[in-house]
VOPAGU-2260 file (C-alpha; in pm, 1 decimal, decimal comma):
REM VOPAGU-2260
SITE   aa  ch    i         X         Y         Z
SITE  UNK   A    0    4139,0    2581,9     352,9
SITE  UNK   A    1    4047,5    2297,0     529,3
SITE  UNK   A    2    3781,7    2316,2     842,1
SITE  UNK   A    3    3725,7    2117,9    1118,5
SITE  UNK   A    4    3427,2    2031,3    1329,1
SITE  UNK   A    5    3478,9    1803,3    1620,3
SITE  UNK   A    6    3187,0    1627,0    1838,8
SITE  UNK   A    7    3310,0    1502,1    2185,2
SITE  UNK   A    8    3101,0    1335,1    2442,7
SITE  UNK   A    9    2826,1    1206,0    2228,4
SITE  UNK   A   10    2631,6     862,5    2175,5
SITE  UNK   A   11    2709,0     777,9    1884,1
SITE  UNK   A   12    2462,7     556,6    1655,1
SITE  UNK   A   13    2691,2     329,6    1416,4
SITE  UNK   A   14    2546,5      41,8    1185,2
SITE  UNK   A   15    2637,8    -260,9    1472,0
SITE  UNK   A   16    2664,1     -61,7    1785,6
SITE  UNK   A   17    2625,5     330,4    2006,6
SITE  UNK   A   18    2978,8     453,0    2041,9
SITE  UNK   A   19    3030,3     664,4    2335,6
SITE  UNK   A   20    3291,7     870,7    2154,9
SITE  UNK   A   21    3370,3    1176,7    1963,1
SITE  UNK   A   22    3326,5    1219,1    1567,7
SITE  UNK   A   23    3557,1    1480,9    1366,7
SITE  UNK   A   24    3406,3    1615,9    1015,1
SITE  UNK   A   25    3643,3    1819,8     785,8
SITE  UNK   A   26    3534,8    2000,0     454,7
SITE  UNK   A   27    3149,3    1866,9     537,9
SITE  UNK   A   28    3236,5    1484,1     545,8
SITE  UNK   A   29    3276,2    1220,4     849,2
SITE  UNK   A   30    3645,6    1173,0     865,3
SITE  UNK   A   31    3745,3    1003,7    1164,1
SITE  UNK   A   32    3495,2     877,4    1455,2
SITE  UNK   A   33    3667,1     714,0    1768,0
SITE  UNK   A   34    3596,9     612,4    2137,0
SITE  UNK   A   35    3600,4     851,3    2442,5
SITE  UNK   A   36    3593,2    1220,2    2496,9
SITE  UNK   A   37    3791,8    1466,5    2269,5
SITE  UNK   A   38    3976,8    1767,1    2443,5
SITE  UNK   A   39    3849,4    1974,0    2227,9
SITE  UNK   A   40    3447,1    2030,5    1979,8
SITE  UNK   A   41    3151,3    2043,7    2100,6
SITE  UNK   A   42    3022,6    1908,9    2425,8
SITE  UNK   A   43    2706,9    1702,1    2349,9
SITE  UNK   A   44    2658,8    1582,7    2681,4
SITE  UNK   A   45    2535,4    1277,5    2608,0
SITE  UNK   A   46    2357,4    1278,8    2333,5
SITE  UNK   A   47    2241,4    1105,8    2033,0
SITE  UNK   A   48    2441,0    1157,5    1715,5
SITE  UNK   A   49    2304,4     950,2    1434,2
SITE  UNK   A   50    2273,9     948,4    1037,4
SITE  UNK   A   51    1975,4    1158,9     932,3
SITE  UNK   A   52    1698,7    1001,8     891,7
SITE  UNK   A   53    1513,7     872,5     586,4
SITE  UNK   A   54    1138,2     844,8     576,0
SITE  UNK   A   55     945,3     661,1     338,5
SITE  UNK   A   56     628,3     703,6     386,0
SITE  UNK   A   57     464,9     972,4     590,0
SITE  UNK   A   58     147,3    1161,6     522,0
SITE  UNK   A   59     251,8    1473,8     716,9
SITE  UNK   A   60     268,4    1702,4     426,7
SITE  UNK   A   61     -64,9    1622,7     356,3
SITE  UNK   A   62    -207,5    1726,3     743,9
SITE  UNK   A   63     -44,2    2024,8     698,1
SITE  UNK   A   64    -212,2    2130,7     383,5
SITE  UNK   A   65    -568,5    2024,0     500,9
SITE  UNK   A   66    -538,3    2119,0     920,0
SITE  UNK   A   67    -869,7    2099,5    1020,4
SITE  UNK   A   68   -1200,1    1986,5     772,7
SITE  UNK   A   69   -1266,7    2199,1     531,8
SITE  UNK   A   70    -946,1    2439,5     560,7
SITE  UNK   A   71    -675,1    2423,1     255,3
SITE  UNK   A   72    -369,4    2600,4     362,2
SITE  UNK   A   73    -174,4    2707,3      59,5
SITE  UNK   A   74      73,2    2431,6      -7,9
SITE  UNK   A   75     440,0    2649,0     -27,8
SITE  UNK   A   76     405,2    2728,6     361,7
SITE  UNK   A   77     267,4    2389,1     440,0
SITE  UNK   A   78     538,8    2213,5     300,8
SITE  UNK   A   79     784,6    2413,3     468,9
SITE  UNK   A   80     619,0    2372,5     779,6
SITE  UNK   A   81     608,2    2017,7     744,1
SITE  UNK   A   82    1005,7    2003,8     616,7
SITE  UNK   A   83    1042,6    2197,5    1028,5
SITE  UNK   A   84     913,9    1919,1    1176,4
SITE  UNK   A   85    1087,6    1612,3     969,5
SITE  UNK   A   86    1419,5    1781,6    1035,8
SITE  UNK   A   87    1349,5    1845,5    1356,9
SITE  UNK   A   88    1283,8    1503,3    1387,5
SITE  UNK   A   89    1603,1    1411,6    1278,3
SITE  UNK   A   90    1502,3    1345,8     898,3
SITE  UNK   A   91    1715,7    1441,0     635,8
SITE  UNK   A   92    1536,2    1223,7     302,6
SITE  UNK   A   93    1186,2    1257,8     289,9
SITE  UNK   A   94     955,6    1056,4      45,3
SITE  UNK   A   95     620,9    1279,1     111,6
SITE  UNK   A   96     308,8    1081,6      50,8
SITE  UNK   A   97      65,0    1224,0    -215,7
SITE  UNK   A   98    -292,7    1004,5    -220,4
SITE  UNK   A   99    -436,3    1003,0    -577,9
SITE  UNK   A  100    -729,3     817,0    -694,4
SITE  UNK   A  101   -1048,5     935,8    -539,3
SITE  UNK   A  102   -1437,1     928,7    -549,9
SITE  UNK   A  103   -1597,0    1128,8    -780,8
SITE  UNK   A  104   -1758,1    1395,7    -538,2
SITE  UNK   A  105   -1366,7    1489,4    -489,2
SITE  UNK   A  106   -1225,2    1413,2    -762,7
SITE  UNK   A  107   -1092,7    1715,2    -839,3
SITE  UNK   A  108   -1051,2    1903,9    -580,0
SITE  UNK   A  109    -785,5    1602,2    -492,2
SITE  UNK   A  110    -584,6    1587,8    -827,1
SITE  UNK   A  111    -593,4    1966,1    -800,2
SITE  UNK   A  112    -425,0    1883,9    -420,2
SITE  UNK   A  113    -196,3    1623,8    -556,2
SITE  UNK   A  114     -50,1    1905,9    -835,9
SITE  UNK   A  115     -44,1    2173,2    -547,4
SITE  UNK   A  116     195,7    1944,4    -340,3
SITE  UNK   A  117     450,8    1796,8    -602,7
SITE  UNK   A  118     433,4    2179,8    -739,2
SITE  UNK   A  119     563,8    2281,7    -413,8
SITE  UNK   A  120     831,3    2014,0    -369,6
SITE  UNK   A  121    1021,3    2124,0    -681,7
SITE  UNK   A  122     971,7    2477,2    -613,1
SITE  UNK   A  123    1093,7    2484,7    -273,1
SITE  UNK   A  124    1380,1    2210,3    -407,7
SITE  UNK   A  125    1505,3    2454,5    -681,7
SITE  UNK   A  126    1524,4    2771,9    -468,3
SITE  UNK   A  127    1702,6    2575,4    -197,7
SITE  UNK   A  128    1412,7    2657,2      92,6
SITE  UNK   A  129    1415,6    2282,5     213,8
SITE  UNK   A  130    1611,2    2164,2     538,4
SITE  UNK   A  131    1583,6    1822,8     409,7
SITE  UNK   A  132    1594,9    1657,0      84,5
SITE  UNK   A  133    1236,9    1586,8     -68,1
SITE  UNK   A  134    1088,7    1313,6    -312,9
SITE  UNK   A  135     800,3    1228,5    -352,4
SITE  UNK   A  136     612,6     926,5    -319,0
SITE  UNK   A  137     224,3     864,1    -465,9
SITE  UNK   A  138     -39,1     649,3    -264,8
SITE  UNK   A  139    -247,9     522,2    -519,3
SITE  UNK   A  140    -598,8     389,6    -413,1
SITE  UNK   A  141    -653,9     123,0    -664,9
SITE  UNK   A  142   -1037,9     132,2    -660,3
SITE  UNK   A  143   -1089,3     455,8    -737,0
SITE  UNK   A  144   -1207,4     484,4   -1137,3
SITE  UNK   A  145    -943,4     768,6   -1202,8
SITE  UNK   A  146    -670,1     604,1   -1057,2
SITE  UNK   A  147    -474,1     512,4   -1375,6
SITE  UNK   A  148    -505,8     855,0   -1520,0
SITE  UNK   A  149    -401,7    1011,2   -1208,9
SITE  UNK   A  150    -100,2     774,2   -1212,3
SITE  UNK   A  151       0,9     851,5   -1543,9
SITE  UNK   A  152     -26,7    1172,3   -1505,1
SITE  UNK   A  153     225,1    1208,3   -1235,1
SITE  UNK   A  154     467,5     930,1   -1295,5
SITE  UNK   A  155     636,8    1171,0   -1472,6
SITE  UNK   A  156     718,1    1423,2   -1259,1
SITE  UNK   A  157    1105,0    1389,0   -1183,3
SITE  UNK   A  158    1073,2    1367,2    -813,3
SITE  UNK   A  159     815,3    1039,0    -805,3
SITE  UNK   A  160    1080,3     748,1    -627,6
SITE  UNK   A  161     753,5     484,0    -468,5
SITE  UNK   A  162     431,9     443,3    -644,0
SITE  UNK   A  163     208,0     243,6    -349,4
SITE  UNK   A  164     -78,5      28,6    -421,3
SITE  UNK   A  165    -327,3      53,3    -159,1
SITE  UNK   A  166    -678,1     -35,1    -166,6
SITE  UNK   A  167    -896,7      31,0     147,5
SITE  UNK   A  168   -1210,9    -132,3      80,0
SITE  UNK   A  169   -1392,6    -294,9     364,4
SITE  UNK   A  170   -1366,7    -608,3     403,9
SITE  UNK   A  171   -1024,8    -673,1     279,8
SITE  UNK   A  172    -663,8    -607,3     391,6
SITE  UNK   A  173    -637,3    -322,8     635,6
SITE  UNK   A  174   -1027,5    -310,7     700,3
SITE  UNK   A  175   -1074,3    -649,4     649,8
SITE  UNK   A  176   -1339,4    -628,0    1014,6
SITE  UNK   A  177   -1616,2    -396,7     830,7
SITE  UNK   A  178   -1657,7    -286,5    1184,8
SITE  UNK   A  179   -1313,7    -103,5    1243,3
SITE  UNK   A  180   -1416,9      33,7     887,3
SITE  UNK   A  181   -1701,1     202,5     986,9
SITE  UNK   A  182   -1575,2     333,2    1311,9
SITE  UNK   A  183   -1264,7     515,9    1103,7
SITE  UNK   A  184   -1455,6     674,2     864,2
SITE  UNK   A  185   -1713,1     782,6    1133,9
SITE  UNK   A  186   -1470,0     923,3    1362,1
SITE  UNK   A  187   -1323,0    1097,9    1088,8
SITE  UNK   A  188   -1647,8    1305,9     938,7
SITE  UNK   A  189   -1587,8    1100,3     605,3
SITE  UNK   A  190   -1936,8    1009,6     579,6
SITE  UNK   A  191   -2217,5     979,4     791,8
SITE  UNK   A  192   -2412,2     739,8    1019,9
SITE  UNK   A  193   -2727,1     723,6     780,7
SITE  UNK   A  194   -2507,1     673,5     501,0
SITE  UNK   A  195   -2236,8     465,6     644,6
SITE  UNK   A  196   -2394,9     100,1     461,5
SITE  UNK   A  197   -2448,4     251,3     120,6
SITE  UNK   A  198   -2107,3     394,9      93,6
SITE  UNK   A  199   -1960,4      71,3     176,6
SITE  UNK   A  200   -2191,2     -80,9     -56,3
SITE  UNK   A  201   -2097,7     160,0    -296,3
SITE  UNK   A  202   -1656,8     128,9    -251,3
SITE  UNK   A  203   -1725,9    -247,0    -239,6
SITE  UNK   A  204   -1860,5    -233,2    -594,4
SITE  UNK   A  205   -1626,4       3,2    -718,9
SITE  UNK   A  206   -1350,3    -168,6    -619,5
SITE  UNK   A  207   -1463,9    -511,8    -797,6
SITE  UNK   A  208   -1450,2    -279,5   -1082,6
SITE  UNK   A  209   -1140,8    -108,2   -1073,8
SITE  UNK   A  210    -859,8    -219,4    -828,7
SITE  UNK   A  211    -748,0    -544,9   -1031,5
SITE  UNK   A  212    -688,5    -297,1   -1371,4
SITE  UNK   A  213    -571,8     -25,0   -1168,7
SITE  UNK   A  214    -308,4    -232,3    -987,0
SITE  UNK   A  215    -170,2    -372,0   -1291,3
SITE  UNK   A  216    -195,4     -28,5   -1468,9
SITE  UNK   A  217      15,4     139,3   -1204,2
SITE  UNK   A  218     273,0    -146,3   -1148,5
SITE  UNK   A  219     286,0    -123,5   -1582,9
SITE  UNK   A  220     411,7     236,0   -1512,4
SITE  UNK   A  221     643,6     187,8   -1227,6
SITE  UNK   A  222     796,5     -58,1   -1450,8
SITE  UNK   A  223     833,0     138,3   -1754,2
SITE  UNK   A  224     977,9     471,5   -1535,4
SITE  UNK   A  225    1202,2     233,6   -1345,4
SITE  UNK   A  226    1021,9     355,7   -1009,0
SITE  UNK   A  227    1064,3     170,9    -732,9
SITE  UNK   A  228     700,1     -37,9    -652,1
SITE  UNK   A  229     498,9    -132,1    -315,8
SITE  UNK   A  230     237,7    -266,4    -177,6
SITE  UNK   A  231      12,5    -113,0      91,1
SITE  UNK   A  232    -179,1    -342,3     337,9
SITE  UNK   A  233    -135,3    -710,6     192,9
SITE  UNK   A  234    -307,8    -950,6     429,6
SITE  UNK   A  235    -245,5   -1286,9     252,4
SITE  UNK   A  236      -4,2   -1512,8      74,8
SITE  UNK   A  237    -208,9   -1472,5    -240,4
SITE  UNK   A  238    -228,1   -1084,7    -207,8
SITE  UNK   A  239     148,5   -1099,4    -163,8
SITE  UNK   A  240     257,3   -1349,9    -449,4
SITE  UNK   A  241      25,6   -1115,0    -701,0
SITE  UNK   A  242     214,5    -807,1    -563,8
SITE  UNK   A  243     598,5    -980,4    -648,8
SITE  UNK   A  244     406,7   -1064,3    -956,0
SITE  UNK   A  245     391,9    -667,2   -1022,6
SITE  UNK   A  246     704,9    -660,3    -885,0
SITE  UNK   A  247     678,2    -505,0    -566,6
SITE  UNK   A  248     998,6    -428,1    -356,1
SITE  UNK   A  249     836,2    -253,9     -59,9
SITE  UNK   A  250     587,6    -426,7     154,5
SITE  UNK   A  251     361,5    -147,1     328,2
SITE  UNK   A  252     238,7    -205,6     657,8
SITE  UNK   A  253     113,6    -603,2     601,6
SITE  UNK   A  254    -159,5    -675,9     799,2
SITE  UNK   A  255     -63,7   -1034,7     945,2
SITE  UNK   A  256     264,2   -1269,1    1029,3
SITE  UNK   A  257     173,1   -1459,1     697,8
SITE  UNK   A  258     144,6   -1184,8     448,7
SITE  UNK   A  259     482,8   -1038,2     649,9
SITE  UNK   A  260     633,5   -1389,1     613,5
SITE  UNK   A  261     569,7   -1389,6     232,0
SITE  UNK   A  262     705,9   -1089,2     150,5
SITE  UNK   A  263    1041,4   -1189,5     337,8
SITE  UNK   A  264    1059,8   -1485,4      87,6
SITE  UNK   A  265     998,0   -1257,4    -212,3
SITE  UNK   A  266    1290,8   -1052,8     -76,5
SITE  UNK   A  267    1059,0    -732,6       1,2
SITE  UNK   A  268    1175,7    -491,2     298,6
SITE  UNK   A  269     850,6    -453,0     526,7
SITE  UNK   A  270     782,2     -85,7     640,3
SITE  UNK   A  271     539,3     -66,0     955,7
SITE  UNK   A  272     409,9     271,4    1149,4
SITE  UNK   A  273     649,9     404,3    1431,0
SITE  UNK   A  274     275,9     457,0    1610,1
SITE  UNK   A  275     188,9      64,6    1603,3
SITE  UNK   A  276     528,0      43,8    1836,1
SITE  UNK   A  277     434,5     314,8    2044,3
SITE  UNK   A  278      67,8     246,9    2081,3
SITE  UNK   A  279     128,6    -157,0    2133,9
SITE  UNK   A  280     -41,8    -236,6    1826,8
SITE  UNK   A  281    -257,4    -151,2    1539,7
SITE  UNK   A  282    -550,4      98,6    1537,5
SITE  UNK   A  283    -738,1    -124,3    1323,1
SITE  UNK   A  284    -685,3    -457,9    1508,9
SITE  UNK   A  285    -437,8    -598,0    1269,4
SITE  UNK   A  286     -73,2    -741,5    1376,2
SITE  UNK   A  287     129,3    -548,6    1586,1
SITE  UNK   A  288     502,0    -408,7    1445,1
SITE  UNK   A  289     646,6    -519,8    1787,5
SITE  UNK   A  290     555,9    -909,7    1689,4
SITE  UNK   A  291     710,5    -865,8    1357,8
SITE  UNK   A  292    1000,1    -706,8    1464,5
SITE  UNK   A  293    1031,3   -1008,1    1677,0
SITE  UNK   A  294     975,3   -1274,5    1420,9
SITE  UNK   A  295    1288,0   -1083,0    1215,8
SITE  UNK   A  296    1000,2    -947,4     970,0
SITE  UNK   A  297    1062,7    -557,7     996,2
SITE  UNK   A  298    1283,0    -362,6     829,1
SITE  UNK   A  299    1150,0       0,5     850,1
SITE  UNK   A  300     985,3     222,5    1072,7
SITE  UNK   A  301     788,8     545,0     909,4
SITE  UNK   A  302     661,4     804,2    1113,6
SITE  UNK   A  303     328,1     688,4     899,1
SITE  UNK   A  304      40,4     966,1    1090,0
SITE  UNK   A  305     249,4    1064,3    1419,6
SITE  UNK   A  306     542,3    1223,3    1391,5
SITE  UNK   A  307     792,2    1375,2    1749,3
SITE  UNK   A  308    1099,6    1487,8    1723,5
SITE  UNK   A  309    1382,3    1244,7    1852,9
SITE  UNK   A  310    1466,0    1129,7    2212,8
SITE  UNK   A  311    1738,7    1366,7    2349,7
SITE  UNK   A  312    1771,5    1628,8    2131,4
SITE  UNK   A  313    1912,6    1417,6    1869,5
SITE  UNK   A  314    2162,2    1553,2    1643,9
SITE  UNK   A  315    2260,1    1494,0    1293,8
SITE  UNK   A  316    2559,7    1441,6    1085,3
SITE  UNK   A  317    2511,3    1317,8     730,0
């Protein structure tokens, strides 16, 4: 039997233009979409009616497990609370973030977060609890030691699409002004103010330790598990030609017009935060999405650490 569903009166996002039109789905599929009001469907009055939405990189998942400092929410409930919110949002493919590679005061307690989370995601997958359709997608700080192993270890879970290489030593890429360093991890509780010039001390020599091997360790696996690779926070050409080196596809949130402008020529798609548009720029002083998106050097917009639900009460048809 077949069945209808007609959409009349919406806005109507296509790939070259917003259709003021209806849209008519039969059996689940788009089957016809055409200008001007139906006589009969649903009224939207107005609204938005786009693709769902596919988000790359967001660390929502991971607020929702950890809500305020020192709470751990048990990760089933988080995730579904977090899978709300990116459908409400209008998301339908989610690549959840999961950080791994950490210092060794929580070293554990972070791989044993990292296993909670992907745990959940194929749970929830396999018993059908999701709105939206999960992957996941693993942040790997390069200069943390256990990086590799943690890499290894989870490359092989069947729902890994990104592995990210970030590195967030001061004095480099997204910190490369030690100052906006220390305010971030002060205002976050990381570490204190009598201890904030020994711990940078201390990531500064870890990382001339690890990141280099870690990189290539990580971008060794990505290659061998055919997963797709990015970089998180390249600042210059250099940083940029080592990551196509790797073979990176994604460029992460680069940090200036040049390192954007490189990864354009090594055929990367550039991701920057939907909160550098709305906030006019960068928390950390670095180049605003606005002036790349100008320059024709942005491709994708992740919710990144903010995420609101759509303008309008947007509605989805996939």
């Amino acid at each position: 039997m077949t069945t209808d569903l007609v959409f009349t009166n919406a806005r109507i996002v296509l790939e070259r233009e917003v259709l003021h039109g209806s849209l008519l789905v039969r059996d689940g599929r788009i089957a016809d979409i055409s200008a001007g009001p139906s006589e009969r469907g649903i009224d939207l009055e107005g609204d938005i009616l786009m693709p769902g939405g596919v988000e790359l990189h967001t660390d929502h998942v991971e607020h929702h497990l950890r809500p305020r400092p020192g709470v751990h929410w048990e990760a089933l409930p988080a995730l579904l609370a977090h899978d709300a919110q990116m459908t409400a949002a209008g998301t339908t493919t989610v690549l959840d973030a999961i950080r791994l590679g950490s210092e060794p005061s929580n070293r554990e307690s972070l791989a044993r977060t990292a296993r909670e989370l992907a745990n959940a995601i194929t749970t929830a997958s396999s018993a059908g609890l999701l709105r939206a359709d999960h992957a996941i997608h693993l942040r790997c700080e390069v200069s943390a030691e256990d990086c590799s192993d943690r890499v290894e270890e989870f490359a092989s879970h069947k729902d890994v699409r990104v592995i990210s290489l970030m590195d967030h030593t001061p004095g480099q890429r997204q910190f490369e002004d030690v100052a906006e360093f220390r305010k971030y991890y002060l205002g976050k509780g990381i570490v204190g103010e009598g201890e904030i010039d020994a711990y940078i001390a201390g990531m500064i020599e870890q990382a001339a330790l690890h990141s280099y091997r870690n990189r290539k360790n990580a971008a060794g696996i990505a290659a061998v598990r055919g997963i797709t690779l990015a970089a998180h926070d390249d600042s210059t050409r250099e940083q940029v030609e080592e990551s196509a080196a790797f073979g990176v596809k994604i460029a992460e949130f680069p940090t200036t017009v040049a390192a954007a402008e490189a990864s354009l020529e090594h055929g990367m798609l550039t991701v920057m935060g939907a909160p550098n548009i709305v906030r006019g720029g960068s928390q950390s002083g670095n180049v605003a999405a606005a002036e790349l998106l100008k320059r024709g050097l942005l491709h994708i917009l992740s919710s990144d650490y903010v995420l609101t639900p759509t303008e309008n009460r947007a509605k989805n048809a996939n």
